[in-house]
N, CA, C and O atoms as a Tripos MOL2 file, in Angstrom:
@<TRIPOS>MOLECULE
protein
  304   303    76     0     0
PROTEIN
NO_CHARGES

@<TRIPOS>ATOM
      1 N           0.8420   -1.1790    0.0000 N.3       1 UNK1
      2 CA          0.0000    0.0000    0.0000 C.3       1 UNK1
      3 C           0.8890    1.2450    0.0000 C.2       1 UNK1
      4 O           1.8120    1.2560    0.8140 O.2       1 UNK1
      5 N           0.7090    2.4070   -0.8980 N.am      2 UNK2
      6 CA          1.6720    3.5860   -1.4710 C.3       2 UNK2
      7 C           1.1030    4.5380    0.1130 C.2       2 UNK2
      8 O           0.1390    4.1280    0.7600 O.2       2 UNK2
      9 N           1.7460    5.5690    0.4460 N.am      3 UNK3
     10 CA          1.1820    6.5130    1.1830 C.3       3 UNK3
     11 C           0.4460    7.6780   -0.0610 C.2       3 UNK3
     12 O          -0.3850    8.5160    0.2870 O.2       3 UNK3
     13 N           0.8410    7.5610   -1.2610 N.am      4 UNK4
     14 CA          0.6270    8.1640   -2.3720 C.3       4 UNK4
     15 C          -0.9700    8.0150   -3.0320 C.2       4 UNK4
     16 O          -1.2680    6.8240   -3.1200 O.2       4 UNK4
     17 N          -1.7710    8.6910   -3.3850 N.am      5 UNK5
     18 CA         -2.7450    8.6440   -4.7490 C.3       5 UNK5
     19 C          -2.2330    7.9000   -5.8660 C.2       5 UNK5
     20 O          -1.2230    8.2580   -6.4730 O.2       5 UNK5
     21 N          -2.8550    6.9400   -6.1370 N.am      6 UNK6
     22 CA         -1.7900    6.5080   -7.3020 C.3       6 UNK6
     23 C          -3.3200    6.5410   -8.6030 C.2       6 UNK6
     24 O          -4.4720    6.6850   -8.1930 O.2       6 UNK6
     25 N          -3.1100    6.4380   -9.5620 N.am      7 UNK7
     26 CA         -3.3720    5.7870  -11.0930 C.3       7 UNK7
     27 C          -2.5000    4.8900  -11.6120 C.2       7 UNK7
     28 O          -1.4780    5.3490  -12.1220 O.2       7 UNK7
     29 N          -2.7140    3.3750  -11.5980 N.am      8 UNK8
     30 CA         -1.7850    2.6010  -12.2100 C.3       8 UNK8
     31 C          -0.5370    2.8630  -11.6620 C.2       8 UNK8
     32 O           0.4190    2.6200  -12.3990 O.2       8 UNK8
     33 N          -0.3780    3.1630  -10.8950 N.am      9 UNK9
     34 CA          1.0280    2.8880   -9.8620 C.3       9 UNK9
     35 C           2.0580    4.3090  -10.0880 C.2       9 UNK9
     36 O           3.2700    4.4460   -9.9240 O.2       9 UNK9
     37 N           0.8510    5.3950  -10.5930 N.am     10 UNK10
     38 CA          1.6350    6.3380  -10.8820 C.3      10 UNK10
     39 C           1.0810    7.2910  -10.0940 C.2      10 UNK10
     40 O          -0.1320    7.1770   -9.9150 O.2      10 UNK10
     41 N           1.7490    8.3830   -9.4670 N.am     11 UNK11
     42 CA          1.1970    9.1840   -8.4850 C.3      11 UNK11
     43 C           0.3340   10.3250   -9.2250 C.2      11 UNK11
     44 O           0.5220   10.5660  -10.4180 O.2      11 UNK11
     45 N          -0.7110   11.0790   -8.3840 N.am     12 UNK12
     46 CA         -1.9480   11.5910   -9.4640 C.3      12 UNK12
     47 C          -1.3390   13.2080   -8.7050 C.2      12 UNK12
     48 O          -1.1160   13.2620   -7.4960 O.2      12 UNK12
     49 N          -1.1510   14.3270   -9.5500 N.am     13 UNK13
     50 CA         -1.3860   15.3340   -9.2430 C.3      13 UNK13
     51 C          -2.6200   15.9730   -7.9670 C.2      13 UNK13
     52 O          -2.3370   16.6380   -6.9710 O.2      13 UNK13
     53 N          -3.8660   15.5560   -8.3650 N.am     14 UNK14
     54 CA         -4.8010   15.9640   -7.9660 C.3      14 UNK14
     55 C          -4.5890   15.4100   -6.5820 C.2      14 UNK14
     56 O          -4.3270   16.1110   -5.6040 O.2      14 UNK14
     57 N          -4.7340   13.9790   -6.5710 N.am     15 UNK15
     58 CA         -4.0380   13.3290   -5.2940 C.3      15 UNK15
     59 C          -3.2060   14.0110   -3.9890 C.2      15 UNK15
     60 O          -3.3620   14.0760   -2.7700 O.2      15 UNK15
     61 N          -2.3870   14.4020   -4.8290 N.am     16 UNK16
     62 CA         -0.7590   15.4010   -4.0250 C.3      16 UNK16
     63 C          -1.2700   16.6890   -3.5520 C.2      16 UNK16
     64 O          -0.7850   17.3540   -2.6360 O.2      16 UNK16
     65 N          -2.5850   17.0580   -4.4640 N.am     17 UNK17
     66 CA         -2.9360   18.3740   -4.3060 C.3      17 UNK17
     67 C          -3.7400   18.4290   -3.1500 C.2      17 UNK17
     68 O          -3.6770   19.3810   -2.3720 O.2      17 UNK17
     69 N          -4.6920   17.2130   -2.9490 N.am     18 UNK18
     70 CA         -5.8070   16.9990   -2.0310 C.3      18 UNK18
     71 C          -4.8690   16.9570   -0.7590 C.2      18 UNK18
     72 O          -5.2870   17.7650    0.0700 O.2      18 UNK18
     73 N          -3.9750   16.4250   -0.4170 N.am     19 UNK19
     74 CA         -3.3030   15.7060    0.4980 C.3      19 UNK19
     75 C          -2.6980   17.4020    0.7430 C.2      19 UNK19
     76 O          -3.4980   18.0660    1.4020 O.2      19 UNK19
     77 N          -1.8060   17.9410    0.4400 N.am     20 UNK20
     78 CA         -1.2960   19.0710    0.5300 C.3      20 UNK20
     79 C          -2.2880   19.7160    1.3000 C.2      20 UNK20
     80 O          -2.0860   19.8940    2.5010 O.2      20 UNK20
     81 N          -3.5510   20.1650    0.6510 N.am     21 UNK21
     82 CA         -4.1000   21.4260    1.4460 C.3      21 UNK21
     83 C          -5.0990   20.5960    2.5240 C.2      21 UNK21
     84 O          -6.0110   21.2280    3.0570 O.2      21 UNK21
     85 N          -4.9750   19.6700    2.7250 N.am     22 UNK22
     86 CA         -5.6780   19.0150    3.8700 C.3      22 UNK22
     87 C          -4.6330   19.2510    4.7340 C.2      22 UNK22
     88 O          -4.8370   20.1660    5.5310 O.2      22 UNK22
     89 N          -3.5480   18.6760    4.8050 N.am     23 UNK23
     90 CA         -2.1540   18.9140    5.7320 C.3      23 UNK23
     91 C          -2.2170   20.3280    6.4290 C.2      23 UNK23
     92 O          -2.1600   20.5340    7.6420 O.2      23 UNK23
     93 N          -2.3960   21.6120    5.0450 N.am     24 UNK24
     94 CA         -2.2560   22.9260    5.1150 C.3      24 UNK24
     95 C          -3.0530   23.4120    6.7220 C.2      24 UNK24
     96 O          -2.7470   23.8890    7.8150 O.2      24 UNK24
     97 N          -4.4060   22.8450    5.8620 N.am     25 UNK25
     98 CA         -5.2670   23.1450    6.6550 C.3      25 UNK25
     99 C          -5.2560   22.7860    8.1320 C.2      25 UNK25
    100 O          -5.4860   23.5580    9.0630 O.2      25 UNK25
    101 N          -4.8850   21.2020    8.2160 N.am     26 UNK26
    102 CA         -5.0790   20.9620    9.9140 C.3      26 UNK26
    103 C          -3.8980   21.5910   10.1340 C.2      26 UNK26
    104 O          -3.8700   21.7890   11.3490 O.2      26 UNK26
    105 N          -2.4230   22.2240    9.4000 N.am     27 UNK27
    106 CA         -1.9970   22.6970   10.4700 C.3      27 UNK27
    107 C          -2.1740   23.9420   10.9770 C.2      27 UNK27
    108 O          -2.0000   24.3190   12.1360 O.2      27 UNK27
    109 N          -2.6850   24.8130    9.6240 N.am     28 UNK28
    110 CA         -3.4720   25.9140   10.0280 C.3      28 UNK28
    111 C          -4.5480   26.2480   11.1850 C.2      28 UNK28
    112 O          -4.6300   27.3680   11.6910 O.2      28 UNK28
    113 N          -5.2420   25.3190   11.4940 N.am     29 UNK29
    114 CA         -6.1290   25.3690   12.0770 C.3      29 UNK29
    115 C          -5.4090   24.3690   14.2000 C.2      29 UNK29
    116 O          -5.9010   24.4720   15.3240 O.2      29 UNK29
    117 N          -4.4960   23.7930   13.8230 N.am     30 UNK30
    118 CA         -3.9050   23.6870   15.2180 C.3      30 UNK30
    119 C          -2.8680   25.0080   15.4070 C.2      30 UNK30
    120 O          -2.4630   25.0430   16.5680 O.2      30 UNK30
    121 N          -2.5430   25.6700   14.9030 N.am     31 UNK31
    122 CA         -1.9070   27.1490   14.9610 C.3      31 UNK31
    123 C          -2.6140   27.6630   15.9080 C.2      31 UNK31
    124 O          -2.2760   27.8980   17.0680 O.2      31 UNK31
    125 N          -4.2070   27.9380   15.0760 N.am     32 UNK32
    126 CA         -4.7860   28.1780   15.6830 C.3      32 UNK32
    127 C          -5.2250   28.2840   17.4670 C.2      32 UNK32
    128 O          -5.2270   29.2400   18.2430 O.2      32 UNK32
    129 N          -5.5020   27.1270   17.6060 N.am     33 UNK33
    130 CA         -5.8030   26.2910   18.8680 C.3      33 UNK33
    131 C          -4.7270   26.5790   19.5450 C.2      33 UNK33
    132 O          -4.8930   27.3060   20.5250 O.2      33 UNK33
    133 N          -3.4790   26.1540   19.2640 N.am     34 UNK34
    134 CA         -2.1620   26.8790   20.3800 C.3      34 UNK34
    135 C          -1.9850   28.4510   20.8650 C.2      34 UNK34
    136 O          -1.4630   28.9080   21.8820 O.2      34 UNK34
    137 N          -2.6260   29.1050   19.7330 N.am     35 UNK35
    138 CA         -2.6880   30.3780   20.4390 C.3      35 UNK35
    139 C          -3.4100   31.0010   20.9700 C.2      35 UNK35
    140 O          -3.2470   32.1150   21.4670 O.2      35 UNK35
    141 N          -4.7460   30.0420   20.9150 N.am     36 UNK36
    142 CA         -5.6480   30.5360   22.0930 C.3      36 UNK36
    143 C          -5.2930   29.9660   23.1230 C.2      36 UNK36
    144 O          -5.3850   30.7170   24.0940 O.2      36 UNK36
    145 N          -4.8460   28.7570   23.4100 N.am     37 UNK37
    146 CA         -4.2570   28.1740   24.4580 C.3      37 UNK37
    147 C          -3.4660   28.7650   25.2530 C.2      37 UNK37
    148 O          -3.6850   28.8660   26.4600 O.2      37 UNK37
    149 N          -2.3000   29.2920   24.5710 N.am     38 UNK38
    150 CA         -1.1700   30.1820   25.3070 C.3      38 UNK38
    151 C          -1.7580   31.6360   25.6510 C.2      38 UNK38
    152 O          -1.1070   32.2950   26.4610 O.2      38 UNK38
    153 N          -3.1530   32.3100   25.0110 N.am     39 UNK39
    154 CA         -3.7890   33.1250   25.3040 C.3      39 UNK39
    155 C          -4.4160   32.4470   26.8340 C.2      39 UNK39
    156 O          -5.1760   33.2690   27.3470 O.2      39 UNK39
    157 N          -4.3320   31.6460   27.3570 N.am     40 UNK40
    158 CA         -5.2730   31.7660   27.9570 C.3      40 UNK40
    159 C          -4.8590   31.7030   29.3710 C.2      40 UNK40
    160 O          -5.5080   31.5800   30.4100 O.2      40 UNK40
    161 N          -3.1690   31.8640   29.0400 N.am     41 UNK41
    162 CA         -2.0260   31.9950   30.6600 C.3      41 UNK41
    163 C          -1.8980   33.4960   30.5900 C.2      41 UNK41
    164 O          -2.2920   34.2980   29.7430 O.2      41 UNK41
    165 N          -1.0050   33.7010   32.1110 N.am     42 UNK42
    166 CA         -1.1900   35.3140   32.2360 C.3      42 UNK42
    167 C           0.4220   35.4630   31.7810 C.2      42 UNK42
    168 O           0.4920   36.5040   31.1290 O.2      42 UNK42
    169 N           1.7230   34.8380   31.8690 N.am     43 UNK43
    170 CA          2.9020   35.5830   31.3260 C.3      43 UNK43
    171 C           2.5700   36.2460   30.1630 C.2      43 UNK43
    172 O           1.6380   36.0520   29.3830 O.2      43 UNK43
    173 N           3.7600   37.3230   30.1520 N.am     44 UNK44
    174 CA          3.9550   38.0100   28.9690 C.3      44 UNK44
    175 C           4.4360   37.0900   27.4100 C.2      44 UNK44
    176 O           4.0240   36.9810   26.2550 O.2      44 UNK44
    177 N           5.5420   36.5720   28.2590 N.am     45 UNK45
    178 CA          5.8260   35.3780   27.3400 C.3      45 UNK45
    179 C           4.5290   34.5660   26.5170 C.2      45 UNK45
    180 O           4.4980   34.5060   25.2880 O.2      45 UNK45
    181 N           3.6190   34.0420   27.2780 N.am     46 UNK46
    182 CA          2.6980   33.3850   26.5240 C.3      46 UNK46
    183 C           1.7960   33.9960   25.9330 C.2      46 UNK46
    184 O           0.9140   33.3980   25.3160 O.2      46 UNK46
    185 N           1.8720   35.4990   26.0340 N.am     47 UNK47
    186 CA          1.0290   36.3660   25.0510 C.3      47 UNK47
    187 C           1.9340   36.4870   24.0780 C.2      47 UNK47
    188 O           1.3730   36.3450   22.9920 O.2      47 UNK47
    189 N           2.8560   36.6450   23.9930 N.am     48 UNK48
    190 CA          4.0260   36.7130   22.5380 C.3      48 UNK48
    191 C           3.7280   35.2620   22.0650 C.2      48 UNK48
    192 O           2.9430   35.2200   21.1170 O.2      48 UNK48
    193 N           4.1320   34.1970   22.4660 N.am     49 UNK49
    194 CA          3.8100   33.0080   21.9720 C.3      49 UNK49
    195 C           1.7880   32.8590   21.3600 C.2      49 UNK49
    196 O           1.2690   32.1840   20.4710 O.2      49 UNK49
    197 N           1.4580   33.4230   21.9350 N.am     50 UNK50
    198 CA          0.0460   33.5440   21.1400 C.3      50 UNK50
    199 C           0.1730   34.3200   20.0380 C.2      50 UNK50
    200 O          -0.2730   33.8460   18.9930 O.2      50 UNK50
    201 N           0.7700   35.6140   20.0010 N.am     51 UNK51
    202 CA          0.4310   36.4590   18.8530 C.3      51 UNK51
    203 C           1.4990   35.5280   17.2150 C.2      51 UNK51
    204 O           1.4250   35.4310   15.9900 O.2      51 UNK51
    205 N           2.4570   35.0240   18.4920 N.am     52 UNK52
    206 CA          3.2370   34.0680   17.5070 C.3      52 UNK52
    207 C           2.7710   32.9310   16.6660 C.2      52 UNK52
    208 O           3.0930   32.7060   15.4990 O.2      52 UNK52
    209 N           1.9020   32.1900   17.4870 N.am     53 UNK53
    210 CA          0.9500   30.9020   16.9190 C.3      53 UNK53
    211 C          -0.1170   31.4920   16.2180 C.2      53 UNK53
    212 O          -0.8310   30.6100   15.7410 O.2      53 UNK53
    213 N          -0.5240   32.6530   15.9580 N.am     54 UNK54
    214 CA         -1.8080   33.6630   15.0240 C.3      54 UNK54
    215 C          -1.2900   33.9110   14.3050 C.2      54 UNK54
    216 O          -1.9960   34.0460   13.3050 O.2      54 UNK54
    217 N           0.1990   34.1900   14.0480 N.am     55 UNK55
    218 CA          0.5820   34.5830   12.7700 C.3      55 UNK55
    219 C           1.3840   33.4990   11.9500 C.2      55 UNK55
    220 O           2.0210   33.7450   10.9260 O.2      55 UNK55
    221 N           1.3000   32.6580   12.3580 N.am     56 UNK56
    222 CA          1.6620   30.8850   11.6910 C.3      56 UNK56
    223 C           0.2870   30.5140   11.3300 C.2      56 UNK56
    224 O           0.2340   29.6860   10.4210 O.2      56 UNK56
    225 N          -1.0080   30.9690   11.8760 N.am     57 UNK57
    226 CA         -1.6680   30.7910   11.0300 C.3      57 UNK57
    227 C          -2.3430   31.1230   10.3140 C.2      57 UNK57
    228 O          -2.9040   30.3200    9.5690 O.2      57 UNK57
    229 N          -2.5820   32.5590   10.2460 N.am     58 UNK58
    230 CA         -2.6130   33.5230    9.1180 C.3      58 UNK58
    231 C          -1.9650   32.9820    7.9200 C.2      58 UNK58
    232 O          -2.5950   32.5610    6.9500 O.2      58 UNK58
    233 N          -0.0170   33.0170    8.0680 N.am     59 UNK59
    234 CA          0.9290   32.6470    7.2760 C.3      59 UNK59
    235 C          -0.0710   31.3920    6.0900 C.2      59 UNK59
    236 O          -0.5320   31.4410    4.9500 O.2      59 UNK59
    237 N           0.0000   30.3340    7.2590 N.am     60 UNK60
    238 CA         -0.4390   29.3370    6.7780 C.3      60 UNK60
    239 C          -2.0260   29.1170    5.8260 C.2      60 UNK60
    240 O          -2.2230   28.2520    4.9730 O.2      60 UNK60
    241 N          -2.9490   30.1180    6.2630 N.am     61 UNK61
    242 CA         -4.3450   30.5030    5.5460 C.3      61 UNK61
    243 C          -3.5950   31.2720    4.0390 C.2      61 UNK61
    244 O          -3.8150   30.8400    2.9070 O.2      61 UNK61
    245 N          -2.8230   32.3010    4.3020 N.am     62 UNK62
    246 CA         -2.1190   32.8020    3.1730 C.3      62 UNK62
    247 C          -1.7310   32.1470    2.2550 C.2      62 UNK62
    248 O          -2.1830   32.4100    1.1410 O.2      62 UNK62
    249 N          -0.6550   30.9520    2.4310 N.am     63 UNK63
    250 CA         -0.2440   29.8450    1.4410 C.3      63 UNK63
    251 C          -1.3140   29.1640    0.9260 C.2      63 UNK63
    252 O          -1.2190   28.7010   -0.2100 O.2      63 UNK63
    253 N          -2.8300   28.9510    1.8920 N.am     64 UNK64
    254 CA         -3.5100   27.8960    1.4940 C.3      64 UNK64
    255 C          -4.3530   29.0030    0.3170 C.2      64 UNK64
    256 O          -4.6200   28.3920   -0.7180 O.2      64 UNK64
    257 N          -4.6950   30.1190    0.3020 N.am     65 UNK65
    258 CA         -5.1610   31.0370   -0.8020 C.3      65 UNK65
    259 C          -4.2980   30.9730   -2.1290 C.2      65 UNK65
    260 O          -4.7420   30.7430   -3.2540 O.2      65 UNK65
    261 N          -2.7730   31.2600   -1.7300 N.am     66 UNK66
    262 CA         -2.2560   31.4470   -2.9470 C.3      66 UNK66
    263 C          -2.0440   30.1530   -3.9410 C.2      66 UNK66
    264 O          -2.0650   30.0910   -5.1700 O.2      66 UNK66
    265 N          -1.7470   28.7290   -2.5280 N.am     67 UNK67
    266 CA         -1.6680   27.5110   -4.0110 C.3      67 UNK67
    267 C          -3.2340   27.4080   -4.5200 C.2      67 UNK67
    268 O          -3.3940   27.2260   -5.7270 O.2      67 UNK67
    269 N          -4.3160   27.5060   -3.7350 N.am     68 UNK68
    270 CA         -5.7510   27.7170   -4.7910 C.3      68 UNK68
    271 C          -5.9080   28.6640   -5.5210 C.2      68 UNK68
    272 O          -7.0820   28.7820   -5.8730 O.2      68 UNK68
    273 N          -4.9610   29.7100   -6.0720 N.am     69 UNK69
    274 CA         -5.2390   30.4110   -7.2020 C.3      69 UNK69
    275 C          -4.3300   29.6360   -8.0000 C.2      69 UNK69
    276 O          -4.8810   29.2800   -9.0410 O.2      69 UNK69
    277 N          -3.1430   29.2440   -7.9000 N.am     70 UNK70
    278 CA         -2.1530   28.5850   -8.5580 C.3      70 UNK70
    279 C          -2.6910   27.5050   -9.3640 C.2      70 UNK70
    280 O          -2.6780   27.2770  -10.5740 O.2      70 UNK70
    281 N          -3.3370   26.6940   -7.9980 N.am     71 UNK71
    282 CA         -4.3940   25.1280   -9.3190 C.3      71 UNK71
    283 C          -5.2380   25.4560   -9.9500 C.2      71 UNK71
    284 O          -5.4730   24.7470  -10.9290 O.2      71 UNK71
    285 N          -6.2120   26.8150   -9.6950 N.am     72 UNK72
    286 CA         -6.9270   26.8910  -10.0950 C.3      72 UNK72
    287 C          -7.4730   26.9480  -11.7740 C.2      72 UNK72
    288 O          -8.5810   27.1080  -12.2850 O.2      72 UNK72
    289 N          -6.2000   26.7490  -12.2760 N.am     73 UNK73
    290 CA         -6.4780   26.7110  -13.8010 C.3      73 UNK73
    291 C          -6.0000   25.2700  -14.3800 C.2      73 UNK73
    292 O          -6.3050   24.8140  -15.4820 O.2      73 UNK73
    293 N          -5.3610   24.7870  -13.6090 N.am     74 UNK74
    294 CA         -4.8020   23.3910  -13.7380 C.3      74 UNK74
    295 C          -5.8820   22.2160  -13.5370 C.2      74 UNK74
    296 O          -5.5550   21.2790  -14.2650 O.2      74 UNK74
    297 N          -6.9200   21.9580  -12.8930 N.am     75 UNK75
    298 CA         -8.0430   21.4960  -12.4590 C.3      75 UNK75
    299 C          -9.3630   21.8980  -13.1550 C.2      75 UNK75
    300 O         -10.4050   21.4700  -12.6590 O.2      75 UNK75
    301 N          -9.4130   22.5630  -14.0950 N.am     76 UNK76
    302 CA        -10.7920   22.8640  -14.8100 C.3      76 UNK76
    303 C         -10.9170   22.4090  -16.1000 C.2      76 UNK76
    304 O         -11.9590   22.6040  -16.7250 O.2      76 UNK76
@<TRIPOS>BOND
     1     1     2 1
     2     2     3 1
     3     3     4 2
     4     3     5 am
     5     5     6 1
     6     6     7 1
     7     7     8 2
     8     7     9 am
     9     9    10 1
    10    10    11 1
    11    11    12 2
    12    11    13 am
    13    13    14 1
    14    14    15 1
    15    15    16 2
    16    15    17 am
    17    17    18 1
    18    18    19 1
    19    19    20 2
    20    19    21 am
    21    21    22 1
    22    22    23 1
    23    23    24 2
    24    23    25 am
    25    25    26 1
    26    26    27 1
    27    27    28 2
    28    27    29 am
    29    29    30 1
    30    30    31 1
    31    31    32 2
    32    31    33 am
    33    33    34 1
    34    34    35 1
    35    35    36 2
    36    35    37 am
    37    37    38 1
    38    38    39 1
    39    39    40 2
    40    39    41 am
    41    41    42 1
    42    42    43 1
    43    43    44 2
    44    43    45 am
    45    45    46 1
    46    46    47 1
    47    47    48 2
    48    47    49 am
    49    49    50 1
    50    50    51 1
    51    51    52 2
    52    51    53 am
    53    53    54 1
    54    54    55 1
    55    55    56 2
    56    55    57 am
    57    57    58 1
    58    58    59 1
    59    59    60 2
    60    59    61 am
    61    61    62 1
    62    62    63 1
    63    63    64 2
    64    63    65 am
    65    65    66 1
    66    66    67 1
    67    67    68 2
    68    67    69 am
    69    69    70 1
    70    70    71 1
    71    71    72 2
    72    71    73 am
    73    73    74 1
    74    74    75 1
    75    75    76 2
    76    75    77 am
    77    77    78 1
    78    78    79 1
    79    79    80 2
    80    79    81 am
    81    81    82 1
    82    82    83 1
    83    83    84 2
    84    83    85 am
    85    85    86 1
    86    86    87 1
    87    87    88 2
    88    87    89 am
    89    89    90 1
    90    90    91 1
    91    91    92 2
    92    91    93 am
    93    93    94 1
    94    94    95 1
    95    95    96 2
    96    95    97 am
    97    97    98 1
    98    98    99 1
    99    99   100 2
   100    99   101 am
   101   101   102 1
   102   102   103 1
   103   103   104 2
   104   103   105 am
   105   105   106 1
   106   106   107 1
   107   107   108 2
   108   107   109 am
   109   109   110 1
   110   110   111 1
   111   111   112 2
   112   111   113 am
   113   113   114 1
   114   114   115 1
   115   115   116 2
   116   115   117 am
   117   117   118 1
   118   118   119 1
   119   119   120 2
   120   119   121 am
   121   121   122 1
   122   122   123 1
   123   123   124 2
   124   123   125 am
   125   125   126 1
   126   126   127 1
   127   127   128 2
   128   127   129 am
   129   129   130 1
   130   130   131 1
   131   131   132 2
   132   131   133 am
   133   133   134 1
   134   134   135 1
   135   135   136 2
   136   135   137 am
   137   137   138 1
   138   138   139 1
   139   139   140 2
   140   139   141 am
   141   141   142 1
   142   142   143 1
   143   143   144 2
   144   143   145 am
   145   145   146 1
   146   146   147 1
   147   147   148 2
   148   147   149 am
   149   149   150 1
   150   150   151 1
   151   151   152 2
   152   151   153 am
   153   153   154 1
   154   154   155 1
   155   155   156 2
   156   155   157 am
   157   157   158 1
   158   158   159 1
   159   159   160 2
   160   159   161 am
   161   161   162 1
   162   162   163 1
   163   163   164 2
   164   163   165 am
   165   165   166 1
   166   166   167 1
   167   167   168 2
   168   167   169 am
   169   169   170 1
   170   170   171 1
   171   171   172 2
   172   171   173 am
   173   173   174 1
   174   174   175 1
   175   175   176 2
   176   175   177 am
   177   177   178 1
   178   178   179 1
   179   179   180 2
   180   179   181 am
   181   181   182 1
   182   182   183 1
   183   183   184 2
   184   183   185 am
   185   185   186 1
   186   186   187 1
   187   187   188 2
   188   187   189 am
   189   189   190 1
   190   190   191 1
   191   191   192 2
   192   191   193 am
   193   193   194 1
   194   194   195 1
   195   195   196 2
   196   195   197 am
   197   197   198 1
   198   198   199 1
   199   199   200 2
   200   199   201 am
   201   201   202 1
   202   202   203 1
   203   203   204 2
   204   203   205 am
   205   205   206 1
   206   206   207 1
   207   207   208 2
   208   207   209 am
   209   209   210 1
   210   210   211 1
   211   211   212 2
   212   211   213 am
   213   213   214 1
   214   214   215 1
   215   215   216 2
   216   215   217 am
   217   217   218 1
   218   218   219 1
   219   219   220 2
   220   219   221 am
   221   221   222 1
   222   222   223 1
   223   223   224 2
   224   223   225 am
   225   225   226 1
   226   226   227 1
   227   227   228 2
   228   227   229 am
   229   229   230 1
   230   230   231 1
   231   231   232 2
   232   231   233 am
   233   233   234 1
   234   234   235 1
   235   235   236 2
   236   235   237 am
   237   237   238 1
   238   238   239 1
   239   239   240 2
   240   239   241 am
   241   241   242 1
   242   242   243 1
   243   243   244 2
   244   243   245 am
   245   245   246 1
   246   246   247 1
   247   247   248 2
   248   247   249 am
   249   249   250 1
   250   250   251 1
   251   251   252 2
   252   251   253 am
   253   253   254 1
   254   254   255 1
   255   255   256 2
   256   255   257 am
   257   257   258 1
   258   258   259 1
   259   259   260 2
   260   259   261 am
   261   261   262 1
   262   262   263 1
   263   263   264 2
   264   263   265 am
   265   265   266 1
   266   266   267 1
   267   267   268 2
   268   267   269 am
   269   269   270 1
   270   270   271 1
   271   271   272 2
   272   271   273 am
   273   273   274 1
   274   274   275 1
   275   275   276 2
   276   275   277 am
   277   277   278 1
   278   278   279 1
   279   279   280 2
   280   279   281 am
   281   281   282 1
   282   282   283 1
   283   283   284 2
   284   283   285 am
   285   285   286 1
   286   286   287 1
   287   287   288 2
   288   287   289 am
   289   289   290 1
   290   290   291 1
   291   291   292 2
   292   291   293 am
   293   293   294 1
   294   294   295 1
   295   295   296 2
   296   295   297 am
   297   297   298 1
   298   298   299 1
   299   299   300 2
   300   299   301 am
   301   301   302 1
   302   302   303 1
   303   303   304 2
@<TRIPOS>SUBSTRUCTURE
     1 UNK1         2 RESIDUE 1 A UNK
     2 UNK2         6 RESIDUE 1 A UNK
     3 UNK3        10 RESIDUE 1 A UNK
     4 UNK4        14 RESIDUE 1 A UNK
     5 UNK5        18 RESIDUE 1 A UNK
     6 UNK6        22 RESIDUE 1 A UNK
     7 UNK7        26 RESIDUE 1 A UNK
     8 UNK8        30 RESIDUE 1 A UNK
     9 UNK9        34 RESIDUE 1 A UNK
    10 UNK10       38 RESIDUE 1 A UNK
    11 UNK11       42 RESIDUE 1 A UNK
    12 UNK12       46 RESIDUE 1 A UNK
    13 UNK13       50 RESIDUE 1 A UNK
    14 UNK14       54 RESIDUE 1 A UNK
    15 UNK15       58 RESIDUE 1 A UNK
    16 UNK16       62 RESIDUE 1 A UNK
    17 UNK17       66 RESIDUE 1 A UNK
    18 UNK18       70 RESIDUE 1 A UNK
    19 UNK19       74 RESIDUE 1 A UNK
    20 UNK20       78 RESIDUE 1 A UNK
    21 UNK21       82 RESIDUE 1 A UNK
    22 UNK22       86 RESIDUE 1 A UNK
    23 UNK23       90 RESIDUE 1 A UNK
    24 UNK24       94 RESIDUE 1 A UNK
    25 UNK25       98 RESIDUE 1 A UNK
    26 UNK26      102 RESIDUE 1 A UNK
    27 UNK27      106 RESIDUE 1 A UNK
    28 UNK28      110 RESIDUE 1 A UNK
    29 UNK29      114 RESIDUE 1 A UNK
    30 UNK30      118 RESIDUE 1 A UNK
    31 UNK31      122 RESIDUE 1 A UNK
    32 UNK32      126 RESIDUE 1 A UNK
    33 UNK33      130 RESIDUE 1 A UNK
    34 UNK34      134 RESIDUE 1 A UNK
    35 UNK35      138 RESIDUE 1 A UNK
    36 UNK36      142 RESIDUE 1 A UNK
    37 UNK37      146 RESIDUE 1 A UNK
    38 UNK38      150 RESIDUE 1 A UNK
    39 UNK39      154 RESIDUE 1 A UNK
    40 UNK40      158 RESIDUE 1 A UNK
    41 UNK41      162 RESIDUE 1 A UNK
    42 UNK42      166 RESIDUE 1 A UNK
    43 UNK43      170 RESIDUE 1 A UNK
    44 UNK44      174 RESIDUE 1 A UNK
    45 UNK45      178 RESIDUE 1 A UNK
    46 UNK46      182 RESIDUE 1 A UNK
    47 UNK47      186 RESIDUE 1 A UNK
    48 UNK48      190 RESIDUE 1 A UNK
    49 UNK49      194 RESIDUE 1 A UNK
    50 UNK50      198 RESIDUE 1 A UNK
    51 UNK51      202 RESIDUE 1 A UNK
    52 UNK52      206 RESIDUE 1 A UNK
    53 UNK53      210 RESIDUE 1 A UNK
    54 UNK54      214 RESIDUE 1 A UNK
    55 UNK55      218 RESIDUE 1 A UNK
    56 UNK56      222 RESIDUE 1 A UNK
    57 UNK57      226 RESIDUE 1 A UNK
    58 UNK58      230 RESIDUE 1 A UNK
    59 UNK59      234 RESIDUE 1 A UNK
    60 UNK60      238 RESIDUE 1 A UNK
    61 UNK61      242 RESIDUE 1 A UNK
    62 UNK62      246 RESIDUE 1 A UNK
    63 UNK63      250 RESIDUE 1 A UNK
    64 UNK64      254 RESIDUE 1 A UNK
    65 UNK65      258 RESIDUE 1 A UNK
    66 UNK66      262 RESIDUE 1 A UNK
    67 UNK67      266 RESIDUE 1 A UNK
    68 UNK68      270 RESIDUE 1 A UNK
    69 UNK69      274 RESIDUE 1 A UNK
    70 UNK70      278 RESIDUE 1 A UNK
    71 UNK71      282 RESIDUE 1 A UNK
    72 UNK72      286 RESIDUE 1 A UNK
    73 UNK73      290 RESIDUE 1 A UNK
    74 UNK74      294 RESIDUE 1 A UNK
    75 UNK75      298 RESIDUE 1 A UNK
    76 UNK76      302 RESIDUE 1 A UNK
């Protein structure tokens, strides 16, 4: 069994693509979750570490916009 999408034992674009922004996404979205977490202690430190984990996932929402304009002509 491939960890891969395959067609005939060949790996599928679309496949790589699905897998990619699923990845994107959960890690976007545990970014998330850590920085409300660390929001939710009183150091200073863990308010920097929050504003830090919000902007990893911003970052990360950002990448997931720009490769969907990128496929977006490749897939239609």
């Amino acid at each position: 069994m491939s960890k891969y999408d395959t067609t005939g034992g060949i790996p599928t674009r679309e496949g790589a693509y699905l897998k990619l922004m699923h990845h994107l996404s959960e890690a976007a979205d545990q970014s998330a979750v850590l920085s409300h977490l660390y929001n939710t202690e009183d150091s200073e430190l863990d308010k920097l570490m929050a504003k830090g984990w919000l902007g990893i996932h911003q970052l990360l929402m950002l990448t997931i916009s720009r490769i969907r304009e990128m496929a977006a002509n490749k897939f239609q």
